[in-house]
N, C-alpha and C positions, 0 to 999 in steps of 0.2 A: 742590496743585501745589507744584511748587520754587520755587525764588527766581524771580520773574517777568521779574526782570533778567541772570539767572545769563548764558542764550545770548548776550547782550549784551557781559556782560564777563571772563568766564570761554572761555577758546579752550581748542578740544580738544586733549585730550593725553592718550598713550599711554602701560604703560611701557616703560621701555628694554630690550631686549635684548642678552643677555648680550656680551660680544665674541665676533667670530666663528671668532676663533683658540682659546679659550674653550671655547665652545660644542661644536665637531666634536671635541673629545677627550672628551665625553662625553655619556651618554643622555639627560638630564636635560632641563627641560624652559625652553626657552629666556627665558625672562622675568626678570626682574628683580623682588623685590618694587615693591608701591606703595600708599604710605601711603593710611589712609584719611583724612586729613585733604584731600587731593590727590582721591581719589576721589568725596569728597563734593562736592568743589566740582564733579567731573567731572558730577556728578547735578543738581547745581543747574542744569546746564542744557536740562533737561527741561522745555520752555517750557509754555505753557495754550493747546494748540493746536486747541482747541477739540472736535477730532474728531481722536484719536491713529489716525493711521494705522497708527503701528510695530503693532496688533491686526490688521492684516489682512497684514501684509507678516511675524506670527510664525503658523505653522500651528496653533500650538499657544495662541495667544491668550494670552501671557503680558499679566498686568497692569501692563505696563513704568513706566506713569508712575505709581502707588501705589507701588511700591518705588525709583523714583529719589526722588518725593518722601519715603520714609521713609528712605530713605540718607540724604540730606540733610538733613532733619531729627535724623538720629543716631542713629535707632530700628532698630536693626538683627536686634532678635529681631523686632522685629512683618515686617520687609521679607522675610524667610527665609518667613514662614508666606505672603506673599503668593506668591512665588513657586513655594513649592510649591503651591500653591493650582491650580496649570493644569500645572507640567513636575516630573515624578518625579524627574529628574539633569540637574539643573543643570548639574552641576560637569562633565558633558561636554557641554552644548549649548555653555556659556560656553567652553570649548576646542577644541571640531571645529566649529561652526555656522558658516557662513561669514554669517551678519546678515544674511537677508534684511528684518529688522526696522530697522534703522539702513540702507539701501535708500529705506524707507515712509517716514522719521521727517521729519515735516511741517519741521524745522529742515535736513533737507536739502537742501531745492527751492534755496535761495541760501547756505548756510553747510553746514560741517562737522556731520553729524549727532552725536547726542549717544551715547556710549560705552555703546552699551546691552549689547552683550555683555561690556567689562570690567566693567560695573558687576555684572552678574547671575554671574559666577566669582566675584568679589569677596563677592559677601553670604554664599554655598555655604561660600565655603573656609574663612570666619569663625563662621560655624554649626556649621562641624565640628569647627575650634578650640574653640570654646564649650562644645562637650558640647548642644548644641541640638538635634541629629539623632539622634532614637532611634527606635527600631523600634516599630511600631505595628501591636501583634497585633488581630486582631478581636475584639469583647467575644463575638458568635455566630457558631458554627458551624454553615453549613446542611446539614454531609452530602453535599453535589455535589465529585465530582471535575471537574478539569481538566486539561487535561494541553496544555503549549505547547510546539511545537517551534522551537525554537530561541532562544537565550539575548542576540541583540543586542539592541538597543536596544527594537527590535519587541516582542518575548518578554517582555524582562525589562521592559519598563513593563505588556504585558496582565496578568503573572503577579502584579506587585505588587500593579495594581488589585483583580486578582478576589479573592485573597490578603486584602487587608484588606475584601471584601466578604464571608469567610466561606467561601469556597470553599478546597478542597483541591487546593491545586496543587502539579502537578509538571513543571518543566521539563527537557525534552531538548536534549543539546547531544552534535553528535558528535565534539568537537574534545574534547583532553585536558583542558581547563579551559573554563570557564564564563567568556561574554564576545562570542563570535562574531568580529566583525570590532573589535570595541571591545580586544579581548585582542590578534589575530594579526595581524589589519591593518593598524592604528594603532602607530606609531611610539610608543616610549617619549615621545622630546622632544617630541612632540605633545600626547600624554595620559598621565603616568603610572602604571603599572597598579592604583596603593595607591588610587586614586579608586574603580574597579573595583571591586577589592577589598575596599573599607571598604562600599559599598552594597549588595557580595552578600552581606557579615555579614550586615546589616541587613536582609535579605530572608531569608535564613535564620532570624533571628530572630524576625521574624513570623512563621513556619510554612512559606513559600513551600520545598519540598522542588526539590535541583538531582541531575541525574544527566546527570553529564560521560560523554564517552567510548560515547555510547548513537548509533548509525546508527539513527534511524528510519526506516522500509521496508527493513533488511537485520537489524537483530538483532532489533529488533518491527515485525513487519508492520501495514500498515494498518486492517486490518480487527482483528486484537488490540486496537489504542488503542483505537479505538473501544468494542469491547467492553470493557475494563477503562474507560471515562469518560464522565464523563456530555454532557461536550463536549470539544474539539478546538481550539484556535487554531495555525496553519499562520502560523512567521512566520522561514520557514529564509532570508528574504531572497533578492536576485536574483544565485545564484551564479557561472551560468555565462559565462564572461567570452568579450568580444571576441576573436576571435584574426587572425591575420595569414597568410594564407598563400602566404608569396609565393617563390619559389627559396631554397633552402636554411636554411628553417623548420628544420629537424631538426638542424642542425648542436649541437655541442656549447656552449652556450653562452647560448643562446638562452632566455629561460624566461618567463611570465607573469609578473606584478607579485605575484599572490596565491602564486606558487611560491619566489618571492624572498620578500617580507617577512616570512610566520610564523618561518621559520628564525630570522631574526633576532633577533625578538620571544622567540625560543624560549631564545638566549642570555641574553636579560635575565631571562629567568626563572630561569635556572639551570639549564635541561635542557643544554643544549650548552654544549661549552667555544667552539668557534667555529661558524659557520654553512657548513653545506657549498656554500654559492650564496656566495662571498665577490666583494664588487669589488679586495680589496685588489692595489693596484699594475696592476688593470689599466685599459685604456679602456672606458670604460661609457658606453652611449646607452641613455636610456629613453627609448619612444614613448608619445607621450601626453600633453598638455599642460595636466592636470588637479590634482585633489587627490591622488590615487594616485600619478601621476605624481612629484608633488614628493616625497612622502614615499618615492619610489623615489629621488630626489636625495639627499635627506640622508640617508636612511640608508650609499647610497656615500661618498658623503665622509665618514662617521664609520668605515666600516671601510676608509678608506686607496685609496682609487678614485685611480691617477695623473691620468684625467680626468673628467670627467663633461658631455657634451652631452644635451640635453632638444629633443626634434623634437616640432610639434604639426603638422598639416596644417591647420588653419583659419588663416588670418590674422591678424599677431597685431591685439589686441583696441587696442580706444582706451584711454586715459589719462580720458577724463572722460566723463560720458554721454554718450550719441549722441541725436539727434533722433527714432530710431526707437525706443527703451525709453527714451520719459519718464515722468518721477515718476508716481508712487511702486511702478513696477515695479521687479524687480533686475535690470540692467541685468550685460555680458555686459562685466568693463574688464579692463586690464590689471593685474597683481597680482605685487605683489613677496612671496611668503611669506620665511617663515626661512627655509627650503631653497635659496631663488632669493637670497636675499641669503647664501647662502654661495656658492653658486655662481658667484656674482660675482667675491667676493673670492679666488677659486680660477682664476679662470681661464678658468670653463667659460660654455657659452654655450645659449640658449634659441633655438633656427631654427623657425618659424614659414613656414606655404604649403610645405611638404615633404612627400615620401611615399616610403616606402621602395620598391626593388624588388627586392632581390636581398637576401639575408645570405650573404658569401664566405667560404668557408673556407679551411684549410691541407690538406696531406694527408692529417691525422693527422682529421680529420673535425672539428675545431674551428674556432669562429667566429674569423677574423681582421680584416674590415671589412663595412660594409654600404655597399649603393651608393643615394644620394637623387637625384631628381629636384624640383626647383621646380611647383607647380603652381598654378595659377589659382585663384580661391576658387568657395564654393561652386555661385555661377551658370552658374559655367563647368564644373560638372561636376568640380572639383579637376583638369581636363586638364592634362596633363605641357606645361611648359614646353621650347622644343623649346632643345636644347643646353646647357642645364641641370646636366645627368646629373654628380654627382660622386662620388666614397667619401672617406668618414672611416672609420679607425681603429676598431673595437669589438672586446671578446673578451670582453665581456657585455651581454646585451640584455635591458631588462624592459622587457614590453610590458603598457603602462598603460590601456588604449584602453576601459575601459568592460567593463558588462556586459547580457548579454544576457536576461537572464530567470531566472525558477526552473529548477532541475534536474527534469525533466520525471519520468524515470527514477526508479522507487522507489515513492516512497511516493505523489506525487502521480497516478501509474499506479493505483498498488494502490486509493486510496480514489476514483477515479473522479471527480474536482472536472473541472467546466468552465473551461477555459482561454481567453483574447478572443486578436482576431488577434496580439498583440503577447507570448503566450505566458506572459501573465500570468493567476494565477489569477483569477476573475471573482466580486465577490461585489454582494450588495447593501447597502442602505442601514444595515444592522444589519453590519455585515461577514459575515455567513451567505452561505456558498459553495453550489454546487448541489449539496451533501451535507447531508443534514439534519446537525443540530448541530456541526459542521465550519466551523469561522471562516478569516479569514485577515487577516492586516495587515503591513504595512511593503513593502519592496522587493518580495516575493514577490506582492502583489498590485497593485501603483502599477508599480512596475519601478526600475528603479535612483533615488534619490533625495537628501534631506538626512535627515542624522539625527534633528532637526527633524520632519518628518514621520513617522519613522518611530515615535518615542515619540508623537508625535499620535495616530496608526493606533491603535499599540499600547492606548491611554486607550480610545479608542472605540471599539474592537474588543471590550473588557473589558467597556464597556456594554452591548453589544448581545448577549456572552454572559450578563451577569447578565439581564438582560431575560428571553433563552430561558432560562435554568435557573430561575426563582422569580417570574418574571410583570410585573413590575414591578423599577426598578433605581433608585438612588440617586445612582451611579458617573453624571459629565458625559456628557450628550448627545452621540449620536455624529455625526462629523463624517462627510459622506458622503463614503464613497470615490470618488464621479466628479466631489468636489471638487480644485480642479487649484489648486497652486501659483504664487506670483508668482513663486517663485523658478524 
């Protein structure tokens, strides 16, 4: 354990983020260094809580309080190997994960939990510094192809797995670059993409073969994979997004959240000079009161948005836990990100119990406001508040609202897998779909979730194909997938 006094006299702390005026003129990614002299003490206060919760509140069972105690103690090559020990990318859990683990952390129930996701970016980004992270090829090769569709979080953790079990793996991705939603999705200031980038070295370099640009079920059909491998991991995630349709949907102007941000993303890349979905100088409402959602905030405000309002229909949330999600669930609060703290200092505002009904155009067939109604929370059925009815300004909309399941169409048609009532792929305890050697893991079989999970999936997913290819497997026991999340 840490200092057994650390939570006692050591108070949490964050680091700082950058200014906000700062920040929005550029992509980068909003933090501040922080010392590790600072961060150690942040670990010492990792109490001897007898029975670490923060193991069941991480899906992925990281061993949080062996590498807080090994931060603190100062040991930071040994704290890297723990870590990797249970999560293949850290260095994007420690960045997207919203901590359902610091949720669990038994120092929560009456004090400030302990920094478990600065501590665990922290150890990554200093490993990388170090020259500590090197690729690790398999000493044998057993001859078994595999082949995994799709390159996020899901994919690229089964692929590593199976990868260093000896298998020949090849991953499909149908987007121009290799990444999924960790590439197109994710905001630069969120995640920068050289993280990405530096772990698909590393996976290259152990053998793991990547082919960008590749539509499976349209430029290789279903039944081709199959024949060309010895098994299958299906991990294209839960694509198809919520949509809205409510009067004048069509209008110009109007787009989903995943139609808006790759552009963007695409700029940072260097494909585009500017993104053809731009906010600049205009009034922008995203719907949706999410993680998406905010990353639909900042990204407007760094390309010059005159305003930017954020609508969610649920009410907003509390400030501390509630009586209904007590310890050590994740509870449902109110959250200020960087997005929402620029927003702030911009001007713009977050409206909560609203539903849109209408988007109003001009002549010219362009969005020029949308009209919101107040409604009731969810017992009430979200019923419209009567006199309510108002318009704001918009002449761009990204609608953040979720997603609905896998893309049915294609490939998951062509190979014939059993889908549950929620249009999610169906597998069992080994993640084996009702295709023989046909896996699946992450969003495409859970349904929309945390990333977190989805590199969990992906671990276990990997077992239970080394399992069916060679009889027996070495790669961690797999997590069953009708296992359900605290988060």
């Amino acid at each position: 354990m840490a200092d057994p006094k650390g939570f006692l006299n050591v108070a949490r702390e964050l680091p700082e983020r950058r200014p906000v005026d700062v920040r929005i003129k550029s992509w980068s990614e909003v933090y501040e260094d922080f010392g590790a002299d600072r961060l150690e003490k942040q670990a010492s206060r990792c109490m001897d809580c007898g029975i670490p919760f923060c193991h069941e509140g991480c899906p992925l069972g990281n061993l949080i309080p062996e590498w807080n105690d090994l931060v603190y103690r100062g040991d930071w090559r040994e704290s890297i190997e723990r870590l990797h020990a249970t999560n293949n990318f850290p260095e994007f859990t420690g960045r997207l994960c919203p901590a359902p683990c610091e949720s669990a952390c038994v120092l929560g129930i009456n004090q400030d939990p302990v920094t478990i996701k600065r501590v665990e970016v922290e150890i990554i980004d200093r490993a990388w510094a170090e020259g500590w992270v090197r690729p690790q090829p398999p000493a044998v090769r057993t001859g078994k192809r595999v082949a995994v569709v799709g390159s996020g979080p899901a994919g690229l953790a089964a692929a590593q797995q199976l990868t260093r079990a000896g298998h020949e793996v090849k991953v499909y991705e149908r987007a121009d670059r290799v990444g999924g939603l960790l590439r197109y999705g994710i905001p630069e200031f969120k995640m920068e993409k050289r993280h990405l980038d530096r772990r698909v070295s590393q996976m290259r370099a152990e053998g793991t073969d990547f082919k960008a640009g590749v539509n499976v079920g349209v430029d290789i059909t279903g039944d081709e994979l199959r024949a060309a491998n010895d098994a299958v991991v299906l991990a294209g995630g839960a694509t198809v997004w919520r949509d809205l349709p409510v009067p004048g949907r069509e209008l110009n102007g109007v787009h989903q959240a995943m139609e808006y941000l790759p552009p963007s993303n695409k700029v940072q890349e260097g494909d585009l000079e500017v993104s053809p979905i731009s906010a600049a100088g205009k009034d922008v409402v995203v719907i949706g009161g999410g993680d998406t959602g905010a990353d639909c905030v900042g990204t407007a405000l760094r390309q010059g948005a005159a305003s930017v309002t954020q609508l969610e229909i649920m009410p907003m949330p509390p400030s501390s836990r509630p009586g209904s999600q007590p310890w050590p669930t994740y509870p449902m609060l109110f959250k200020m990100e960087s997005a929402h703290e620029e927003l702030a200092s911009r001007g713009g505002d977050r409206v909560y119990a609203v539903s849109t009904t209408e988007f109003v155009g001009d002549a010219d067939g362009n969005l020029r406001a949308i009209r919101l109604v107040e409604v009731g929370g969810p017992e009430t059925g979200f019923a419209p508040v009567e006199g309510s009815e108002r318009e704001i300004p918009a002449q761009l909309v990204t609608l953040a609202m979720g997603f609905l399941g896998p893309q049915r169409e294609g490939l998951l048609e062509q190979l014939g897998v059993e889908l549950d009532q929620r249009g999610n792929v169906v597998r069992d305890d080994a993640y084996a779909t009702t295709v023989g050697g046909v896996f699946a893991a992450g969003d495409m079989g859970r349904g929309q979730s945390l990333i977190v999970w989805a590199i969990a999936e992906g671990r276990a997913a990997a077992s239970g194909v080394d399992a069916f290819l060679t009889g027996r497997t070495t790669l961690p026991y797999p997590i069953p997938p009708t296992a359900r999340p605290m988060a």
